[in-house]
N, C-alpha and C positions, 0 to 999 in steps of 0.2 A: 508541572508533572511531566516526567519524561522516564523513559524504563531504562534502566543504566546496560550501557554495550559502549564498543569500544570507542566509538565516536565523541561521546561526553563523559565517558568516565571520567575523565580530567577533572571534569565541571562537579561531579560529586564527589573526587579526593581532595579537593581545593587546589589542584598541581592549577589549576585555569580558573582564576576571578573574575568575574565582570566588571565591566568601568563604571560606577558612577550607582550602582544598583549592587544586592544580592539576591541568590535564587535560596528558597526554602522550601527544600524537593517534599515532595512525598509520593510517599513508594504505593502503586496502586498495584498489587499482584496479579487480576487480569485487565492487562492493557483497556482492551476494547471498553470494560466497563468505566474507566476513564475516558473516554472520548463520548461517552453518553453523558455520562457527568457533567460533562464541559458544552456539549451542546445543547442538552436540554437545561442545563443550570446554571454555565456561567459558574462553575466551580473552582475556576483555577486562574490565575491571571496573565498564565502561561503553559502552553501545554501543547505536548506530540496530541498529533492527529494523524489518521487516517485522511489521505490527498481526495479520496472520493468521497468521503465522509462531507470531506472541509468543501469540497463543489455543494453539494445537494446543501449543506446548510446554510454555505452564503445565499444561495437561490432562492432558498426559504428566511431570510431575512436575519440568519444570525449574526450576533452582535461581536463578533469575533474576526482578526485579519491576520494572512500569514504574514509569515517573513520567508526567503528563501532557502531553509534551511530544510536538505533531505536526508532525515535521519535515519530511514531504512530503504534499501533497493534491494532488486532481486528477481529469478526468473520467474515464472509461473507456469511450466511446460508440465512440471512435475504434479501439479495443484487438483488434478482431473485422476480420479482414479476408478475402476471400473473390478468387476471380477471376474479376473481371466477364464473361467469355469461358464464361463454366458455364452451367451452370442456375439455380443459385441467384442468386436475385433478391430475397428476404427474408426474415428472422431466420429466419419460421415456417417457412420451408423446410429450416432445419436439424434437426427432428426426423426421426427413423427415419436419419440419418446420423451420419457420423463426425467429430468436430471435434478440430483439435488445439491445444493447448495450453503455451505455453513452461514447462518448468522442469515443475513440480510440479501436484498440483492445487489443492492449497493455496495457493498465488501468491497473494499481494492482490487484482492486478489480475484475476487469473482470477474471482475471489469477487463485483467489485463487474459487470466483462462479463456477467456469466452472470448478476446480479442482473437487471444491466438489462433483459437478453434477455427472462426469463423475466417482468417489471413491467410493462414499459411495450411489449412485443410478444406478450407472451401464451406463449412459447417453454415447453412441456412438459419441465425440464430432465430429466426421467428418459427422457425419448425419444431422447437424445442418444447417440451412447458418445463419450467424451473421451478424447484421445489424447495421451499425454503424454511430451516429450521428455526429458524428465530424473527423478530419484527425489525425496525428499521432504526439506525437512532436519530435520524429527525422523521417523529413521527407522522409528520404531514406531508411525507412524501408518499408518493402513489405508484404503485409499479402497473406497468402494461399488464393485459389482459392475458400473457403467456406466462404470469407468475403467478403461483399458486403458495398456500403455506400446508405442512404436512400436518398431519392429524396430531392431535395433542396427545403426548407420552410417546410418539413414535423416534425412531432412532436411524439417520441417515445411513448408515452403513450396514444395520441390518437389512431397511428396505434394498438398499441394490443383491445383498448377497439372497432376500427371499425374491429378485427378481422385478420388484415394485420399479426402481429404479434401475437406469440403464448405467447410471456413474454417481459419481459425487465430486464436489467441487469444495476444495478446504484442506485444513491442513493433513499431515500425516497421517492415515486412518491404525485405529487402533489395532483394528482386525488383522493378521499376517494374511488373509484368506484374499486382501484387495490390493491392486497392482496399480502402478501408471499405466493409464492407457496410453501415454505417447511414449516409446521403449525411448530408454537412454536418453532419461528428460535432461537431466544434469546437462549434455554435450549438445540438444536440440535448442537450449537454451544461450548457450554459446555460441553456436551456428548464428542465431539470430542478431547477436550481438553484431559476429565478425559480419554479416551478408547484409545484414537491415539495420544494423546501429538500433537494435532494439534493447535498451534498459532501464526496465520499470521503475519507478518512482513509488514508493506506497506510504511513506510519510514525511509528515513537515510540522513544523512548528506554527503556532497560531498564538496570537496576542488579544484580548479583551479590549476592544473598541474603546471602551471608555477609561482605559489606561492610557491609550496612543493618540486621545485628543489630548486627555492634560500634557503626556511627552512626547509629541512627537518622533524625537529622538532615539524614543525606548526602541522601537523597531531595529535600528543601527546597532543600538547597544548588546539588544539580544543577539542578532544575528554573529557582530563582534566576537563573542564571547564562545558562541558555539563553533565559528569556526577556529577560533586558535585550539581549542578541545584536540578537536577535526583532524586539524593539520599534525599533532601529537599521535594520533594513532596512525593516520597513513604513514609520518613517517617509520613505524614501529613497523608495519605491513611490509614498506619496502623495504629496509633491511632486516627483515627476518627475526625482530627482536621479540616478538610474544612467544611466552614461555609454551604453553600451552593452549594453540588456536581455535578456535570451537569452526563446527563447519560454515560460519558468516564470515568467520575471520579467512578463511581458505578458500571461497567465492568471492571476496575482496579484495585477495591478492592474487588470484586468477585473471579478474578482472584488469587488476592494476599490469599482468605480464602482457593480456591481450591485446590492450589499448594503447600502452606505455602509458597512461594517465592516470588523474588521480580517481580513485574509485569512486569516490563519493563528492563529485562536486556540487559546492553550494550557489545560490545566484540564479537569479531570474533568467538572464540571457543566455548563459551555456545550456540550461536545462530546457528552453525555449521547444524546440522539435519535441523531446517526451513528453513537457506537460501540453502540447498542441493535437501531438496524438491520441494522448491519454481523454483530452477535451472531446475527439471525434469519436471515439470508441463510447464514451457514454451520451453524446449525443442520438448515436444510430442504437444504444442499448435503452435509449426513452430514461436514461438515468438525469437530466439536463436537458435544457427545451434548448439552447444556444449555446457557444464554445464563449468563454469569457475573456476579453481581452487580458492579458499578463500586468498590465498596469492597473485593476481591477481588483486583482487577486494578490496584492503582497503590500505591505506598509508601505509608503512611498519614499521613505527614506530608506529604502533598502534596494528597489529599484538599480539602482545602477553598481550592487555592492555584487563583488564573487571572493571566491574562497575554493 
């Protein structure tokens, strides 16, 4: 199970086979309910996940292991939105209130927002309480004593516009009425890149434990397979060949002028420093008791592969 973007399209127009194996997609219409699938069920014998998701559930003993492949990145400056019409005027004004949060607390994008908040604006994250609209999808995780869930039938973006909330944390809010609170997220998110080599990771691929004892191999083969996908669209990025680029496609090749690199590299060891800091930032958020060694966290036949 993976959501078709420009990285694997390859892999579901057949333009990119796999060696030795084939994949038999299915299309799950909202992603995230696919990653509950898969961690409370073991539904898929292959499947995108959620990076924070994939920590809390190895932690909690799920039967499932990555491989290196990062099939979505992206900033999160923009992810915080508040209603210009309030008080609140800067991050640091979100201490001693209430912020809410899409989904869980564990969310990706909740992990790398509240990173930002608390890095690069000084934001006290235990001053905060976090208000969260949904449950967790490993459910025998436990959040600190500053996460709270919202009252049932209530509606995140109402509560900040009647004031209940000082923000909200998640995607695009529907309401025109609610803003970024950090101005000119898009270019603060870039800043961070060019000044702190900051770019988030928010998903990867994961393989079912009891596929990867019978083959070993399989880890190598999937990974194989995604990156030549991979390498078909970066090349389309760098030369300008997509017809019509949606706005992931045009942070991609932003990305790809900034750095002169490839936007999306796959592999344990280039992406070492993000998934190291990503490990710290959920440790100090109580999301993970310990930072997990990278050898821990990916098939071992993948280990030493990049893309």
């Amino acid at each position: 199970m993976t959501r078709t973007q420009g990285n694997n399209e390859a892999l579901k127009t057949g333009a990119v086979t796999p060696r030795g194996f084939r994949f038999e997609f299915e299309e799950v219409p909202v992603l995230v309910q696919a990653f509950r699938r898969m961690v409370r069920g073991l539904e898929f014998d292959v499947s995108e996940m959620a990076l924070t998701t994939y920590l809390v559930a190895k932690a909690h003993g799920a039967r499932f292991t990555a491989v290196p492949v990062f099939l979505v990145r992206g900033f999160h400056h923009g992810a915080i939105h508040h209603d210009p019409a309030s008080d609140i005027r800067t991050p640091k004004a979100l201490e001693g209130r209430r912020v809410g949060v899409s989904r869980g607390y564990t969310v990706t994008t909740g992990v790398w927002a509240r990173a930002v908040l608390q890095e690069e604006y000084g934001v006290d994250l235990d001053k905060v309480t976090w208000v969260l609209s949904g449950d967790e999808h490993v459910a025998s995780y436990r959040p600190p004593a500053n996460v709270v869930s919202m009252k049932p039938g209530g509606c995140l973006e109402d509560m900040v516009l009647a004031g209940e909330l000082a923000a909200v944390i998640g995607p695009k809010p529907a309401s025109p009425a609610l803003a970024p609170l950090i101005p000119d997220a898009e270019e603060a998110g870039f800043t961070a890149l060019r000044e702190r080599s900051l770019y988030p990771v928010n998903h990867l691929i994961v393989i079912r434990d009891a596929l990867l004892e019978e083959q070993p191999e399989l880890g190598a083969l999937v990974f194989d397979a995604f990156a030549r996908a991979k390498q078909l669209y970066v090349d389309r990025l760098r030369y300008g060949a997509i017809d019509a680029p949606t706005a992931t496609d045009r942070m991609y090749r932003r990305v790809l002028e900034t750095t002169g690199a490839d936007p999306l590299p796959y592999g344990a060891e280039p992406n070492r420093a993000v998934l190291e800091q990503l490990m710290r930032h959920a440790v100090d958020q109580r999301i993970i008791d310990r930072p997990v060694p990278l050898e821990r966290l990916f098939a071992e036949s993948t280990l030493g592969m990049v893309a």
